[in-house]
VMD Tcl script that draws the C-alpha trace (Angstrom):
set ca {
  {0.00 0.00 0.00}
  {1.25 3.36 -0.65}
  {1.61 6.00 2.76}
  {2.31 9.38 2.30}
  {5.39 10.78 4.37}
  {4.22 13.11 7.27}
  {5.24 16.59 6.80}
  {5.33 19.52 10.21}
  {4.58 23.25 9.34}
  {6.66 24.84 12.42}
  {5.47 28.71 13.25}
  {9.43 29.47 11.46}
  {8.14 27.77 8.47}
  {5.10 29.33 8.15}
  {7.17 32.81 9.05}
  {9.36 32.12 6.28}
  {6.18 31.09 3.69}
  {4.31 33.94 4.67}
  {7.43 36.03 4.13}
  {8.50 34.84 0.87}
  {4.59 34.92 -0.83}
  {3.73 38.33 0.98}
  {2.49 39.88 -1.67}
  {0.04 36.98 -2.16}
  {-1.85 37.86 1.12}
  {-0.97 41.78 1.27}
  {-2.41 42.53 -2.21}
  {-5.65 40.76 -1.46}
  {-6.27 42.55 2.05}
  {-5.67 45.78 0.57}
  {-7.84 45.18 -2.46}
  {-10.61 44.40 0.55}
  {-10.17 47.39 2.36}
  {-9.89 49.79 -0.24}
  {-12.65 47.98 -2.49}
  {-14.89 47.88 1.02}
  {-14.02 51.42 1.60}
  {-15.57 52.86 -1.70}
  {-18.51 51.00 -2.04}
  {-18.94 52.32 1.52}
  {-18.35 55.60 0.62}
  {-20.43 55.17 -2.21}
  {-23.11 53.72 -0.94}
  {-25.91 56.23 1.01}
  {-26.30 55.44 4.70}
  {-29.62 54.81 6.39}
  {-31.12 56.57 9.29}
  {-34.81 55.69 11.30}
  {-36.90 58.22 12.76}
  {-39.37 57.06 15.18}
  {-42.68 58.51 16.70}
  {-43.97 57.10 19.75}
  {-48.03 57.55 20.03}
  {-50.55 56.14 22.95}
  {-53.73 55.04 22.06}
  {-56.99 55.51 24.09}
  {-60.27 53.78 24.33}
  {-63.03 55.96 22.82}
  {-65.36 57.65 25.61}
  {-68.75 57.95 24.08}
  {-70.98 54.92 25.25}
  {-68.91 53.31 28.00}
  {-70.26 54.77 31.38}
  {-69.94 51.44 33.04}
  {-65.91 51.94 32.92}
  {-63.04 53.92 33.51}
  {-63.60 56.39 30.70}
  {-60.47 56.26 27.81}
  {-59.32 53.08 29.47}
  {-60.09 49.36 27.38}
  {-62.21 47.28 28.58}
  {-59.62 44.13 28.35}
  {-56.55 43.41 26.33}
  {-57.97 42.17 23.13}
  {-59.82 45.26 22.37}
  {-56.83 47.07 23.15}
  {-55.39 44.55 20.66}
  {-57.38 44.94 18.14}
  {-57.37 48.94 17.80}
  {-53.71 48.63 17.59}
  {-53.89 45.91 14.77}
  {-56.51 48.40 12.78}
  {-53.76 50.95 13.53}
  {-51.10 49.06 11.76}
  {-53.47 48.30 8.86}
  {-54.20 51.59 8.11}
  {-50.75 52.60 8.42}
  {-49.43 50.15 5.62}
  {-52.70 51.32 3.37}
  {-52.66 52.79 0.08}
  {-54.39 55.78 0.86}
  {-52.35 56.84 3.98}
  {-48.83 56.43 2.03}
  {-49.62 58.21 -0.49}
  {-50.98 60.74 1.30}
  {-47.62 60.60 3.29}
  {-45.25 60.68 0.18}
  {-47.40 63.33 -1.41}
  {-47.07 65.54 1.85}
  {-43.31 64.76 2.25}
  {-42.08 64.72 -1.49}
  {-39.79 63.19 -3.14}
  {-35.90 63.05 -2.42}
  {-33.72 65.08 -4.14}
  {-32.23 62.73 -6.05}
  {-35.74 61.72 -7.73}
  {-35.79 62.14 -10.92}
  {-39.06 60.47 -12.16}
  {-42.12 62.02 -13.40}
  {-44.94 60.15 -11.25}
  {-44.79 60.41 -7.39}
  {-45.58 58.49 -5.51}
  {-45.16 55.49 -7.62}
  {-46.40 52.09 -6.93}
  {-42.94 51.20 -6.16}
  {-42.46 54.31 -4.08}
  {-45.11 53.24 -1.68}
  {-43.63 49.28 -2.07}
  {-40.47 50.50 -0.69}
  {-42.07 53.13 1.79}
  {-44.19 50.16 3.50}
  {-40.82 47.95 3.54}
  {-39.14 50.73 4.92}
  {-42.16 51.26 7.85}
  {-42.12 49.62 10.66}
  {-44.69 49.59 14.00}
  {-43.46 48.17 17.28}
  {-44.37 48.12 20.60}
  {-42.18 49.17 24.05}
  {-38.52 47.10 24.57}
  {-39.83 43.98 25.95}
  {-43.70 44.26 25.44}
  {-46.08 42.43 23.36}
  {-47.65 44.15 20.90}
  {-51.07 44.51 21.96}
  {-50.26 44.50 25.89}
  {-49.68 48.18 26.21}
  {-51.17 51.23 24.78}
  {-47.60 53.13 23.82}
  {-46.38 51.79 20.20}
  {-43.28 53.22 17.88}
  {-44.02 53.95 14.34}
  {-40.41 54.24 12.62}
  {-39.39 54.93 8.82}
  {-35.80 54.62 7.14}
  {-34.74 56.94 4.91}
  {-31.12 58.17 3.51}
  {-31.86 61.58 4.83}
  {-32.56 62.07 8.98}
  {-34.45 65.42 8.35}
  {-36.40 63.39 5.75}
  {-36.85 60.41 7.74}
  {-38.10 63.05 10.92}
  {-40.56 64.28 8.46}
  {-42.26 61.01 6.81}
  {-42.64 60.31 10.40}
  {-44.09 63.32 11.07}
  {-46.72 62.79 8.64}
  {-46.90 59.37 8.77}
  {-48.71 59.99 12.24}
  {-50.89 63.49 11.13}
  {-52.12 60.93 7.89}
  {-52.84 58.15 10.87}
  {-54.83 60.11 13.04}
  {-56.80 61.96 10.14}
  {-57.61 58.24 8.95}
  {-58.43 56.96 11.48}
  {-60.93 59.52 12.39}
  {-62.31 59.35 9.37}
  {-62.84 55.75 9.46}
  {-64.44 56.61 13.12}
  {-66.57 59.28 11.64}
  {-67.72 56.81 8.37}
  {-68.18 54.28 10.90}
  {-70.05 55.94 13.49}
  {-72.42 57.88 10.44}
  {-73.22 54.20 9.17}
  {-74.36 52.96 12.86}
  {-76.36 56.23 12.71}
  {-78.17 55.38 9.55}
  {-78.77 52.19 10.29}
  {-79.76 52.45 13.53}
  {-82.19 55.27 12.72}
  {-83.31 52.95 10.25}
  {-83.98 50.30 13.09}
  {-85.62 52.84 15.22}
  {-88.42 54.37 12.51}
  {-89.31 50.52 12.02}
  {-89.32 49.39 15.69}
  {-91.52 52.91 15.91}
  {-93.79 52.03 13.10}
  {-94.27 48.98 14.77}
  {-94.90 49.84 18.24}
  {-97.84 52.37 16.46}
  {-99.30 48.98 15.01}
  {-99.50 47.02 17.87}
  {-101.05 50.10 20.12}
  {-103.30 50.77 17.41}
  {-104.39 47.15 17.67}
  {-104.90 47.14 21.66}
  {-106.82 50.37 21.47}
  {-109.61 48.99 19.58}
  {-109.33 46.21 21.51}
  {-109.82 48.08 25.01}
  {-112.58 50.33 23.18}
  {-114.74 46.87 22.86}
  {-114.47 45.75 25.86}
  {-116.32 48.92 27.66}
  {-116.84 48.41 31.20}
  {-115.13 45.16 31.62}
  {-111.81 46.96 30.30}
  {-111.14 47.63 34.43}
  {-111.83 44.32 35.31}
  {-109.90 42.88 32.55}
  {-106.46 45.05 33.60}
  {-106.89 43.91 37.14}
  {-107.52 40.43 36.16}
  {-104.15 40.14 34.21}
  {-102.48 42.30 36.59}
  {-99.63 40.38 39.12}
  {-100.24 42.54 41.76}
  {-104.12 43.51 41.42}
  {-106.45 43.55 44.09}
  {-109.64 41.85 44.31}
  {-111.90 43.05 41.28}
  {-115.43 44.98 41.98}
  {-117.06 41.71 40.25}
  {-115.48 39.17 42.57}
  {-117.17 41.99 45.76}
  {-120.43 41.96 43.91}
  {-120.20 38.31 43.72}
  {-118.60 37.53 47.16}
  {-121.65 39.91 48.63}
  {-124.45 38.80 46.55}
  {-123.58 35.16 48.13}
  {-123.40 36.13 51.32}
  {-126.82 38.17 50.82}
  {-127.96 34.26 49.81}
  {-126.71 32.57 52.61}
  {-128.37 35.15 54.89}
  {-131.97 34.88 53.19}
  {-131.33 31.05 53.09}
  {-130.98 31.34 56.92}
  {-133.95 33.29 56.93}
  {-136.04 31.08 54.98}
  {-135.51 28.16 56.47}
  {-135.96 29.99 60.39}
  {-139.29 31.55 58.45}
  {-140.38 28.16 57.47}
  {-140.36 26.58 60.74}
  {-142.05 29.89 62.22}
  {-144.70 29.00 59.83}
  {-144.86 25.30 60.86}
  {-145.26 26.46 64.56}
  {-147.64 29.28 63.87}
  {-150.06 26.65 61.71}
  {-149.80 24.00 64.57}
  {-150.47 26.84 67.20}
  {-153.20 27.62 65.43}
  {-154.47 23.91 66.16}
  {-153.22 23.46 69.18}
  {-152.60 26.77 70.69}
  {-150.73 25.23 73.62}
  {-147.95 24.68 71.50}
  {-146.85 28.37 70.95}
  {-145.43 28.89 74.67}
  {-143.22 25.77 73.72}
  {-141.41 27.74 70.63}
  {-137.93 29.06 70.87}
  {-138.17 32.74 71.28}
  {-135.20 32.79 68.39}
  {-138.27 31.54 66.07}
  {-140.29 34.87 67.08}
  {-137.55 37.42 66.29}
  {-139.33 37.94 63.26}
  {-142.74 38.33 64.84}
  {-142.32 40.85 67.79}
  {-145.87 41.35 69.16}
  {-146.29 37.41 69.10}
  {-142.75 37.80 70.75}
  {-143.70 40.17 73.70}
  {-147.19 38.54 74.63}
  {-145.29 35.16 74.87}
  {-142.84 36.98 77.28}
  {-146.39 38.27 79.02}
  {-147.91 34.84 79.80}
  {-144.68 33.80 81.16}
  {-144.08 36.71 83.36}
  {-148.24 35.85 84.15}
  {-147.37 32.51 84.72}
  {-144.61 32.74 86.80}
  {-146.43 35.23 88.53}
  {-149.84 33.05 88.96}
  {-147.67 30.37 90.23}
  {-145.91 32.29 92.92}
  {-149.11 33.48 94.07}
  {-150.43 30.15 94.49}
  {-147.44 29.28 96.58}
  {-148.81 31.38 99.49}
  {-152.42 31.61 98.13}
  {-155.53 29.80 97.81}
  {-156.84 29.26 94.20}
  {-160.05 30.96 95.15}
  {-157.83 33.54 96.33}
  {-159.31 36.66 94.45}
  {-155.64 37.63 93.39}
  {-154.97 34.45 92.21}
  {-158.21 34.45 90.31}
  {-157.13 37.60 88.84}
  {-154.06 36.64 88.02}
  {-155.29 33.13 86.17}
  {-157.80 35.83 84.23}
  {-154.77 37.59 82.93}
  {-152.95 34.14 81.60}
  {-156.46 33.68 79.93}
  {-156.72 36.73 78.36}
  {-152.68 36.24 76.96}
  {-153.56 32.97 75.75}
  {-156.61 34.37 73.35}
  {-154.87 37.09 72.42}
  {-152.00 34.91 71.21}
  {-154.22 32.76 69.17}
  {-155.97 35.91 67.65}
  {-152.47 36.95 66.88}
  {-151.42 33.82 65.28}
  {-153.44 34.10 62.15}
  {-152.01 37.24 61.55}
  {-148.49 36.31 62.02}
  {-148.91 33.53 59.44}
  {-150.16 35.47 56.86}
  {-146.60 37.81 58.06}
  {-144.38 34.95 57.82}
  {-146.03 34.02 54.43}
  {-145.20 37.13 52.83}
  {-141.84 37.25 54.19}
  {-141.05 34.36 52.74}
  {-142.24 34.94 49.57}
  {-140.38 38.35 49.50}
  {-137.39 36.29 50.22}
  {-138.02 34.20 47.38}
  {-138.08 37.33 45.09}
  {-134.99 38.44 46.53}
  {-133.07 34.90 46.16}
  {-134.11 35.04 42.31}
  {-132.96 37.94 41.38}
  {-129.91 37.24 43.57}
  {-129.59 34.47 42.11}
  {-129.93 35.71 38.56}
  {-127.69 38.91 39.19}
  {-124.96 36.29 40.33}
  {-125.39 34.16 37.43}
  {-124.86 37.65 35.02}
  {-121.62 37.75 37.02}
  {-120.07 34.61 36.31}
  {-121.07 34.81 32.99}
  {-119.26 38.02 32.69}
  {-116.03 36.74 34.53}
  {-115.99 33.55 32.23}
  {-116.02 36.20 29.15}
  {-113.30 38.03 30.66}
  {-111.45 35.00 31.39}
  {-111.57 34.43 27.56}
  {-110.25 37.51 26.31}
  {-107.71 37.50 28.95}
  {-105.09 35.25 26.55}
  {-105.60 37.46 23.88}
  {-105.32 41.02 25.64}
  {-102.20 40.18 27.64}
  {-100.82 38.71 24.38}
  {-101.73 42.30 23.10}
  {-100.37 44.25 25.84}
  {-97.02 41.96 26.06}
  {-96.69 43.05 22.23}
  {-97.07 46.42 23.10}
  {-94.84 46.16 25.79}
  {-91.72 44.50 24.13}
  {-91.80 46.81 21.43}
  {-91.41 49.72 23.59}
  {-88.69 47.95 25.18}
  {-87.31 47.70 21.67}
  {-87.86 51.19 20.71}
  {-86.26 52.14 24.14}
  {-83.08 50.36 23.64}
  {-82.80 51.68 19.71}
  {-83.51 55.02 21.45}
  {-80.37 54.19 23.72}
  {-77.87 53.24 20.65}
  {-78.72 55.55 18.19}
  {-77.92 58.13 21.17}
  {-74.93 56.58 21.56}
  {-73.88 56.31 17.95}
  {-74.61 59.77 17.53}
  {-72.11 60.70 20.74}
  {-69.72 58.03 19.10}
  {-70.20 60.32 15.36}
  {-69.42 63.68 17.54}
  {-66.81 62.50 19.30}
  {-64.86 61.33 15.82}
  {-65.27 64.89 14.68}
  {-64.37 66.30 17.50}
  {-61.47 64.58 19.04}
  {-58.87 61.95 18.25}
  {-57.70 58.55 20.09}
  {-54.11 59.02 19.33}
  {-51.97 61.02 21.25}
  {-47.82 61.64 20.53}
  {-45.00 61.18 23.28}
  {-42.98 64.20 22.19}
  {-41.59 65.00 18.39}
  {-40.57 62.54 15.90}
  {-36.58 61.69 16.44}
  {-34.03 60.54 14.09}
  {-30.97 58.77 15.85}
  {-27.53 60.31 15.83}
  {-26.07 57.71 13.79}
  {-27.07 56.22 11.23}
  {-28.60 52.26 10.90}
  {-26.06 49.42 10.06}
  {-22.39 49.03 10.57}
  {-20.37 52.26 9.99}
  {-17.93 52.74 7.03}
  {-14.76 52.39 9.21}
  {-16.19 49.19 10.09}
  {-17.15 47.96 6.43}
  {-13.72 49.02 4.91}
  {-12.05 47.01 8.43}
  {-14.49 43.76 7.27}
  {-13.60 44.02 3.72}
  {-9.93 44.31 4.44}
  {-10.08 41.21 6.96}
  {-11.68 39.09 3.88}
  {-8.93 40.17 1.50}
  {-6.76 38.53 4.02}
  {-8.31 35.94 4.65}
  {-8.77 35.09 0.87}
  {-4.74 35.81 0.53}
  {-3.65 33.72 3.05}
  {-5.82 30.47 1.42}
  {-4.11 31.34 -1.35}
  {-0.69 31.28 0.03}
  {-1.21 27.99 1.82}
  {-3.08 26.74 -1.07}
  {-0.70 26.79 -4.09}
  {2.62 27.27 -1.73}
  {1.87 25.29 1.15}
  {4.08 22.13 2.17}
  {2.56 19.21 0.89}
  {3.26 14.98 1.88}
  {5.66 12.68 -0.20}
  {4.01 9.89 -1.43}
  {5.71 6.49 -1.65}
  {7.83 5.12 -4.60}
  {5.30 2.87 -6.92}
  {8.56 0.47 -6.83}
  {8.19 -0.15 -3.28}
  {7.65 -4.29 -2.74}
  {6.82 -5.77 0.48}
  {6.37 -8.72 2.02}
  {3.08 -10.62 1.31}
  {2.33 -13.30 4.16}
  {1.99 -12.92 7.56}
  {5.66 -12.10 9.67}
  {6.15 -12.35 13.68}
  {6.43 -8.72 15.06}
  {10.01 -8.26 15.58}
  {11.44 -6.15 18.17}
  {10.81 -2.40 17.54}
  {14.23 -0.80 16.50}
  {14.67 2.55 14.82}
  {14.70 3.24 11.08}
  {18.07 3.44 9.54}
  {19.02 5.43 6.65}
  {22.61 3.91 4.99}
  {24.07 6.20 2.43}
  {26.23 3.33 0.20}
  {29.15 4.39 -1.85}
  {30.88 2.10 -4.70}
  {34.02 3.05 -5.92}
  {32.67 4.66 -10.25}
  {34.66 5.56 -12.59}
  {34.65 9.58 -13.25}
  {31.75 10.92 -14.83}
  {29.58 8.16 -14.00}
  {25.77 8.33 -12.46}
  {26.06 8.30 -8.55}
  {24.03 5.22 -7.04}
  {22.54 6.03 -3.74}
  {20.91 2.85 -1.55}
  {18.51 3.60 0.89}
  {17.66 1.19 2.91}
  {14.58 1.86 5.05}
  {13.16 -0.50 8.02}
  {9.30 -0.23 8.83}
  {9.19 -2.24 11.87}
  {5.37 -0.87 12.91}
  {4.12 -1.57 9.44}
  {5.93 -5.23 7.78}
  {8.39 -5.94 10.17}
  {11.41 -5.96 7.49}
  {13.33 -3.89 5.13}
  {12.43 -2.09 2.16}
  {14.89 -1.09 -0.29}
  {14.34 1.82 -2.80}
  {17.47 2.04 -4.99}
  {18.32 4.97 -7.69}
}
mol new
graphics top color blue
foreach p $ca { graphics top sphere $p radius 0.5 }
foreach p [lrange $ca 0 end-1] q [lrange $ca 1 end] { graphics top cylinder $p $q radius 0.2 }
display resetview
């Protein structure tokens, strides 16, 4: 097999290399710099002016909160993502570009170009605080490169006047379009709030009388209607003249058998004679005779002229009772049949009553399915009321005032973007010598000697001998004068075969 012969590259080597080929690594690194150095020079630098703006919530139509302040995050968010929108649009660079004007080295006839405002919106950027989120605070930076600082200051400048204007006029377009529409939305929800009172007018105007009972029947917290006291008294008026008949009736049982048996009238109740007072008091009499008759015959003979007189007087009660009893039948009679009267038309007056109730109870579906109509469309009407108010505080407040507000003047750095020119030149100079010095140990660079193609070893296996240095033996033979010199080398590779290999030339 054929080994290359291992070469060292000592620091005195690569001294001396370096040395002898320096003008194979000086050239290049000065070709660097100074090539580096004009295209530098050449080339226009870049500086970025920045504006820094906060962003408020808008006031009309939040009371509920902390006026100017977002309700949450996203909202926040999302203004700020409109922002950046409307900052990259059409409209708003050119109107930036047309403001600002073109650099002085323009020399085209159309301004702003389409690739004007290409290169203006890769040239714009929007970012939030060092270490925020975008969308987590309300301060962001707009920034714009240009080759000119003052220039850069101004596209700033009116990159942020063109914002705000745009924005409030997409406020102002947006808030006139809720307006419309919700005026729109109002006039119908009006129209039909007219409809549906229109309906439960002539709905109340049939119902006449009843329309009182009606509203307290479907009211929740109504009182007891003037029909349910008619009807609550007209039965207790019943229950009183049943009482009454049925105490009349058995007054008029008693009287008739008192009339046969008149002995049987200073047995009744005196709760039966209420009704018949002079029956009442001469039934009191003959007891008060009685009692008194009685007494007297305690201490008194019954042919006792007192006693005599006093049995005349029970006689004379007695007669007069049963030529009062007649007459108190006839009494009862009547009364009953008055009573009678009075029941029917009781009776039918209560039956009128309920027949109006169960009518009301009817048309009570259909009038609180009127008057819930009625009511949800005012509640509709209210609400549109409320918007439309709001939209129209939303529409002022766009014309009046903006959400943006700047953090000082726009601000172009002291230096410019990018590496500086000392530093490009310094680069370009380190690659020319870079470049050189591959070149130097590339073409001039020590390289291995490989093997003589000559070289025979042996084949087979061979016991490892005992390591012993290589030994170089220059042999001389006696030659006649001008004859080739023979040198024998004789070289041992103990690690590799274990013998000698001899390259003769």
């Amino acid at each position: 097999m054929n080994n290359p012969s291992p070469s060292s590259l000592t620091p005195a080597a690569v001294f001396d290399l370096l040395r002898k080929h320096r003008y194979l690594w000086i050239a290049p690194a000065v070709a660097g710099f100074c090539l580096a150095a004009f295209c530098s020079a050449m080339t226009p630098r870049t500086w970025s002016a920045r504006q820094g703006l906060i962003v408020r919530s808008e006031a009309a139509g939040y009371a509920n909160q902390r006026l100017g302040k977002f309700t949450d995050l996203s909202e926040m968010k999302t203004v700020q993502e409109t922002m950046l929108e409307l900052a990259r649009s059409n409209s708003v660079v050119t109107a930036v570009l047309d403001e600002v004007g073109p650099a002085s080295s323009w020399a085209s006839n159309e301004w702003p170009s389409r690739e004007d405002v290409d290169k203006f919106r890769k040239r714009l950027s929007i970012t939030p605080p060092g270490g925020a989120e975008f969308g987590n605070t309300e301060v962001f930076y707009i920034s714009v490169e240009d080759h000119d600082p003052r220039r850069a200051e101004r596209l700033v400048a009116a990159l942020a006047n063109q914002l705000e204007n745009r924005l409030q006029g997409l406020r102002e377009e947006r808030a006139e379009s809720m307006v419309t529409e919700l005026q729109r939305s109002v006039k119908l929800a009006e129209e039909s709030l007219a409809a549906e009172v229109n309906r439960l007018g002539s709905y109340e105007s049939g119902l006449g009388s009843q329309l009182s009972e009606l509203r307290n029947l479907i009211s929740p917290n109504g009182s007891q209607s003037s029909m349910d006291q008619q009807a609550a008294a007209i039965e207790q008026e019943l229950r009183v003249l049943e009482s009454s008949r049925r105490k009349n009736e058995q007054l008029l049982l008693t009287l008739q058998t008192a009339n046969q048996s008149p002995g049987r009238l200073e047995a009744t109740p005196s709760s039966l004679l209420v009704g018949q007072p002079t029956l009442l008091r001469l039934k009191e009499g003959l007891v008060d005779a009685q009692i008194r008759t009685a007494e007297l015959l305690g201490s008194r003979s019954a042919e006792h002229p007192i006693v005599k007189a006093a049995m005349e007087t029970e006689s004379n009660l007695r007669e007069q009772i049963n030529r009062q009893a007649p007459q108190a039948i006839r009494g009862v009679e009547m009364e009953l049949a008055v009573n009678a009267s009075r029941t029917a038309s009781l009776q039918e007056k209560l039956s009128d009553l309920h027949a109006s109730q169960s009518q009301l109870a009817n048309k009570r579906a259909e009038y609180s399915q009127l008057l819930a109509n009625v009511d949800n469309q005012s509640r509709v009407v209210e609400e549109g009321r409320k918007q439309l108010s709001d939209a129209i505080a939303h529409r002022a407040g766009s014309t009046s005032a903006s959400v943006l507000a700047r953090i000082d003047n726009a601000e172009a750095g002291l230096y410019p973007t990018g590496p500086g020119r000392t530093s490009i030149a310094a680069a370009g100079g380190l690659f020319g010598l870079i470049g050189g010095l591959g070149a130097v140990f590339f073409f001039h660079g020590p390289r291995p000697t490989p093997a003589s193609p000559g070289a025979v070893g042996p084949t087979g296996p061979s016991p490892a001998p005992a390591p012993q240095a290589a030994a170089t033996r220059p042999c001389a033979a006696a030659r006649p004068a001008g004859a080739t010199p023979v040198v024998a080398t004789v070289t041992q590779d103990a690690a590799l075969t274990g013998g000698s290999i001899f390259v003769a030339s």
